[in-house]
FISEKE-164711 format. One record per residue: x, y, z of N, C-alpha, C in turn. Coordinates in steps of 0.02 Angstrom, whole numbers. Each point is the difference from the previous one (the first is absolute). Last residue first. Example, Ala and Ser with C-alpha at 12.3 -4.5 7.8 and 13.67 -1.06 7.14 Angstrom:
BEGIN
<rec <642, -112, 354>, <42, 59, 3>, <-39, 55, 37>>;
<rec <15, -286, -4>, <-45, 59, 0>, <45, 60, 0>>;
This chain:
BEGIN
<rec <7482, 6122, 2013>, <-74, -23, 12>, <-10, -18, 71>>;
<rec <130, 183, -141>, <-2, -48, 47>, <-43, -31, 5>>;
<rec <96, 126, -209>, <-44, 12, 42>, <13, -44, 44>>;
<rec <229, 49, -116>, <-61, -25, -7>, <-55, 18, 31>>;
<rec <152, 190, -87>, <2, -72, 54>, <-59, -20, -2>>;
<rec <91, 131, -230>, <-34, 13, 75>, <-3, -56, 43>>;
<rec <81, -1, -232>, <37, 34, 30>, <-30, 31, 90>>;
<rec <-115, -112, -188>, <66, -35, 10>, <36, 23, 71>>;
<rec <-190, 112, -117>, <4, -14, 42>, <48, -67, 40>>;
<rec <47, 128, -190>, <-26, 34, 59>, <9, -38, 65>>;
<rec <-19, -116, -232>, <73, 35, 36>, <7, 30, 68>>;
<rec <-208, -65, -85>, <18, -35, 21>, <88, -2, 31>>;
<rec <-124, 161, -127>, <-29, 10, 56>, <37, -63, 39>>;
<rec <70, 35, -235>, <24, 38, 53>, <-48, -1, 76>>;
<rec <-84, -144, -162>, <84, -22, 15>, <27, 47, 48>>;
<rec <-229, 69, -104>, <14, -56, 61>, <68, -19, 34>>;
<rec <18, 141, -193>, <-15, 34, 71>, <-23, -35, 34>>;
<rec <22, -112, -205>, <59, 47, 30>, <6, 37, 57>>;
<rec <-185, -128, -92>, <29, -37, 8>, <89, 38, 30>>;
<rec <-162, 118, -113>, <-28, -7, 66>, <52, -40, 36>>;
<rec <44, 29, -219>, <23, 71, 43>, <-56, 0, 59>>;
<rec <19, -169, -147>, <53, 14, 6>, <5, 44, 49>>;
<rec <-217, -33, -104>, <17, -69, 63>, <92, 32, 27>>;
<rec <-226, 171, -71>, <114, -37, -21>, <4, -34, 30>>;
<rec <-202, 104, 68>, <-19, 0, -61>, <82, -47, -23>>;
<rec <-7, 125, 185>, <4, -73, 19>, <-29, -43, -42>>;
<rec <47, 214, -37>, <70, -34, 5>, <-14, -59, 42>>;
<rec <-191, 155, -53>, <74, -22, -68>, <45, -16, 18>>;
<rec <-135, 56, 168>, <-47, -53, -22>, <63, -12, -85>>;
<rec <110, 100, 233>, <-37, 4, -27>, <-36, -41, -71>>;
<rec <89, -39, 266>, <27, -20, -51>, <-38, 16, -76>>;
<rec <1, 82, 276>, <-57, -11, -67>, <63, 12, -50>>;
<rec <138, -31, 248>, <-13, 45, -78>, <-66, -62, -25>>;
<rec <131, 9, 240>, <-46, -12, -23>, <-31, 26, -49>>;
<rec <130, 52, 215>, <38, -26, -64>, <-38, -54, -50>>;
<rec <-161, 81, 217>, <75, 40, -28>, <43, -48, -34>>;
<rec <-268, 35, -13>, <54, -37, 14>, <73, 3, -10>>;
<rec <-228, 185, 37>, <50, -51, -40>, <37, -36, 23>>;
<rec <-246, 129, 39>, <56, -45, 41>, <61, -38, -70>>;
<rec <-185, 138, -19>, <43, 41, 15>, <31, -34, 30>>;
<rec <-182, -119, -97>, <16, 73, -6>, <46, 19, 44>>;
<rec <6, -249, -30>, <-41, 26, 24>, <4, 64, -10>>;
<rec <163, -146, -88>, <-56, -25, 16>, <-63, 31, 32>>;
<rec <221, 73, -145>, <-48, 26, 61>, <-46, -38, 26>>;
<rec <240, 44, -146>, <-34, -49, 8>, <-49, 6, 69>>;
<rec <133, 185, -170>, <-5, -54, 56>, <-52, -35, 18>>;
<rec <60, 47, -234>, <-13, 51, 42>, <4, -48, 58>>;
<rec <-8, 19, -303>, <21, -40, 72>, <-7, 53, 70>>;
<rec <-59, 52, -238>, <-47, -55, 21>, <37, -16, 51>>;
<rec <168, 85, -170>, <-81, 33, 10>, <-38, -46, 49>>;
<rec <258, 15, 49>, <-27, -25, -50>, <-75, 19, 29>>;
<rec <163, 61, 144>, <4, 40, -52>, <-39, -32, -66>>;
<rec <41, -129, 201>, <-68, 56, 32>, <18, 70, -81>>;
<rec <147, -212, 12>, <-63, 6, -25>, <-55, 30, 0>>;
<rec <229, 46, 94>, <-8, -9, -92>, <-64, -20, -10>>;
<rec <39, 20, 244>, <-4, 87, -45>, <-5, -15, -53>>;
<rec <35, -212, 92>, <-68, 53, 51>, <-14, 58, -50>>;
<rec <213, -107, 0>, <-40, -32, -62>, <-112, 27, 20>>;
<rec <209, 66, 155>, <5, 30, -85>, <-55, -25, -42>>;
<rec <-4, -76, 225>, <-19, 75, -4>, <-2, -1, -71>>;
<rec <-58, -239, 26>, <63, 51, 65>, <-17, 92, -64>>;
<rec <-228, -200, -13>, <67, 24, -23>, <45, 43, 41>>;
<rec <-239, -177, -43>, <57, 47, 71>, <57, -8, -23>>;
<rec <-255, -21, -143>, <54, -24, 19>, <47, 52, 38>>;
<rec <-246, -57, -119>, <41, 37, 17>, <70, -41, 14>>;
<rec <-240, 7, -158>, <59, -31, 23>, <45, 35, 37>>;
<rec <-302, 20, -40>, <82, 40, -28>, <42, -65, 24>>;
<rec <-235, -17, 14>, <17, 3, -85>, <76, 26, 28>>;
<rec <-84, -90, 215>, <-29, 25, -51>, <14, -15, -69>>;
<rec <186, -47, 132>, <-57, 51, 21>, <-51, 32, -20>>;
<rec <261, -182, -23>, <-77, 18, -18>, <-52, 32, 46>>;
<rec <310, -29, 20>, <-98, -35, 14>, <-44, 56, -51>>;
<rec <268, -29, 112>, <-33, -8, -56>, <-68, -19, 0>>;
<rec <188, -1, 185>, <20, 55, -44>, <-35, 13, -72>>;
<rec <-5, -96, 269>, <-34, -11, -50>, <50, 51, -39>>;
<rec <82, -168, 205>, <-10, 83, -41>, <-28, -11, -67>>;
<rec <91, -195, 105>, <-72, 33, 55>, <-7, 59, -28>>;
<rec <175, -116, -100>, <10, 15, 87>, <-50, 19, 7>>;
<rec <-50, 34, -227>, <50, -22, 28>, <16, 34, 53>>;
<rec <-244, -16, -164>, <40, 13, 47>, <72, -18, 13>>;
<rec <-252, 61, -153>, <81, -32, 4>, <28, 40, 66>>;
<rec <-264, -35, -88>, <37, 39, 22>, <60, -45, 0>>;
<rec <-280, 20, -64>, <61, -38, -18>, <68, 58, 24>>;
<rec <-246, 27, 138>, <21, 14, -86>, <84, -33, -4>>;
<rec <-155, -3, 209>, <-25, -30, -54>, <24, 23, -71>>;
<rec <115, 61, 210>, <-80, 50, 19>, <-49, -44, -93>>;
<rec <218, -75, -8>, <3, 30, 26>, <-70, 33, 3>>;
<rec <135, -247, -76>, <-58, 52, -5>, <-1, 47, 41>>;
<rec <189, -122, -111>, <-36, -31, 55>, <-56, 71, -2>>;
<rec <252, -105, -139>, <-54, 31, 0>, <-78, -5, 59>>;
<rec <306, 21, -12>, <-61, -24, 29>, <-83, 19, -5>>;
<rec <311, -10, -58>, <-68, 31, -7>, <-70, -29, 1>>;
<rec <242, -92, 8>, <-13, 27, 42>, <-81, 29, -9>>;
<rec <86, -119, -180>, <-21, -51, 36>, <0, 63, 80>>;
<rec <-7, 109, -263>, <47, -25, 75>, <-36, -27, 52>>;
<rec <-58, 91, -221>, <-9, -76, -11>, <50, 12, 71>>;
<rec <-175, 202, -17>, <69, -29, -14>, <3, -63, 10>>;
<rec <-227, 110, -96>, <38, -14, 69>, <52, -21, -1>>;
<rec <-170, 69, -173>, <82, 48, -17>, <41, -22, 89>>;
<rec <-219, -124, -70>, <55, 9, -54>, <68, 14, 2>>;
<rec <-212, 63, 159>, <50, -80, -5>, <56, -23, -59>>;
<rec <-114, 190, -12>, <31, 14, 66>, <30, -71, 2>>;
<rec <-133, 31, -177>, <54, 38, -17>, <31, -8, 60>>;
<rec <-195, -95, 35>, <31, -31, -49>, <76, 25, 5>>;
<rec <-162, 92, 122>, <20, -27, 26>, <62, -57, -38>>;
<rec <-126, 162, -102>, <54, 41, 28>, <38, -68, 75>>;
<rec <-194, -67, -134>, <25, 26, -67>, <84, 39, 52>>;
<rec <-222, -55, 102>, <54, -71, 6>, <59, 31, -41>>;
<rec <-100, 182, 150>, <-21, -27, -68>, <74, -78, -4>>;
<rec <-69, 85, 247>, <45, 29, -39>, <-16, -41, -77>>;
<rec <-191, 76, 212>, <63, -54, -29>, <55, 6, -60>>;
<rec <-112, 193, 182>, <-39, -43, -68>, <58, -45, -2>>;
<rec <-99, 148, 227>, <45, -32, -57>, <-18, -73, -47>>;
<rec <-107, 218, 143>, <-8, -50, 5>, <47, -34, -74>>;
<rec <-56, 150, 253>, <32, 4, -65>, <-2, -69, -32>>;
């Protein structure tokens, strides 16, 4: 399989809408721009899409907007708590920039990774 690099243009918007909190950690994941806190990713680039790791409710509000869906790196493998942030709402610096925040909320809330 063979993966494409993520357009500079969405890497832009992604870096843009990253929260100004000194916890959050940008660092590269499988080579595409990704946020982390405590070692938990909750935000990255894949390709052309943006995703991000959201707790249940906010999981279900965006899987109801057109274009979003779980996040699959590979056919039929999804990543569990893991929403395709769809292409008009990462088109909204505001309203990407808003559901990053909530992924980071999230993952606030999970124990650190160990190293």
């Amino acid at each position: 399989m063979q993966w494409k690099k993520s357009p500079p243009e969405l890497i832009a918007a992604f870096d843009k809408a990253a929260p100004k909190d000194s916890r959050a950690v940008k660092k590269p994941m499988f080579g595409y721009p990704a946020l982390f806190v405590n070692g938990n990713m909750f935000a990255g680039t894949y390709q052309d899409k943006v995703v991000v790791r959201l707790a249940e409710d906010d999981r279900a509000r965006l899987l109801k907007e057109k274009g979003a869906g779980p996040f699959e790196p590979m056919p039929g493998r999804a990543m569990k708590e893991y929403v395709v942030v769809p292409a008009a709402l990462v088109a909204k610096p505001a309203s990407l920039r808003a559901w990053i925040e909530r992924g980071l909320q999230y993952a606030l809330t999970l124990p650190p990774k160990k190293k």
